[in-house]
C-alpha angles and dihedrals in degrees: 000000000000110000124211147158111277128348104211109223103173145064088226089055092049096049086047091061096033105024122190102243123108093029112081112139077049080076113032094049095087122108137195098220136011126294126199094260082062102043087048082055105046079045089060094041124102093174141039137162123242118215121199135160125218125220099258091051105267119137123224122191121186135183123235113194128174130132113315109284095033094133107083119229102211094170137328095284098044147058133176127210121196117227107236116195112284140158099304091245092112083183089162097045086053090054103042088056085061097035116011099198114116133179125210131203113180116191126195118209107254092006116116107209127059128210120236123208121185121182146084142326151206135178111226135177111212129166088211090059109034080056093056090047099038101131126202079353092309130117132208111244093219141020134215101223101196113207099206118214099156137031146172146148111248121209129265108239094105106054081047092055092046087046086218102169093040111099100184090059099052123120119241108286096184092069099045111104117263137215096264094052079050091051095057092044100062114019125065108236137141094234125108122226100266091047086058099039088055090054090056094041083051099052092043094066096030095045110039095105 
């Protein structure tokens, strides 16, 4: 077991270290619903993380991606996010039927803040709303409905530590493992790597929509 210095273990001790003051608009930007600076921004986003929690503790995220504006804002309580074909994990829909809170970060490409969503959540299946986010004449089987009960825009230094919308400053992705090396670490399976890494390059262009 890693040993350290000090484990903090209560809210007292971690104010202690990163008190409040200072920071108060930290505090009283939060909204119950969405405002119009955070409907134009779902609007803007292609991508956001899903955040769910199973019944034994453990934490899922997963990433939601479409054009920019694919999550639908119904009112300013609600948004609706249509289920593409995936990997059949469904790892976050498991979850939500045990514990429906849910937590959002949309992020939009070169933008520096992000926008953060907590509430709850339900899965649905609805023709209505299968028809409005049919893609390429395809509609999503199921839909994640998000109840919001608290929202807020969160700073940009981290994306500007991580000097996530500079190119030039990105680290060698050629040679970052892929799925398929992952795939052949860890299954069992009588395939070689470029067998695996073809059926991933195959669904991806059969299975998108």
């Amino acid at each position: 077991m890693l040993v350290v210095d000090e484990q903090i273990e209560t809210v007292e001790r971690l104010r202690d270290l990163l008190p409040t003051e200072g920071f108060v608009n930290t505090f009283l930007k939060v909204s119950d619903r969405l405002n119009d600076v955070a409907r134009e921004f779902i609007k803007h986003a292609p991508f956001v993380i899903v955040a769910t929690k199973a019944s034994e503790g453990l934490i899922d995220i997963s990433p939601k991606g479409d054009p920019a504006g694919f999550v639908e804002i119904y009112d300013d309580k609600t948004l609706i996010i249509p289920d593409r074909l995936g990997n059949h994990r469904v790892d976050g829909f498991q979850n939500l039927l045990t514990d429906p809170n849910v937590a959002l970060l949309f992020i939009v490409p070169g933008h520096g803040d992000t926008l953060r969503i907590a509430g709850k959540a339900r899965i649905v299946r609805d023709a209505a709303i299968s028809k409005r986010h049919a893609t390429k004449g395809k509609e999503p089987l199921l839909a994640l409905v998000v109840d919001v009960e608290e929202a807020f825009m969160h700073c940009s230094k981290s994306l500007i530590r991580a000097r996530l919308w500079h190119p030039d400053q990105w680290p060698d992705r050629k040679s970052a493992p892929t799925l398929a090396e992952w795939v052949i670490a860890t299954v069992d399976r009588d395939q070689t790597l470029e067998e695996v890494h073809d059926d991933h390059s195959a669904d991806e262009r059969k299975r998108l929509y």
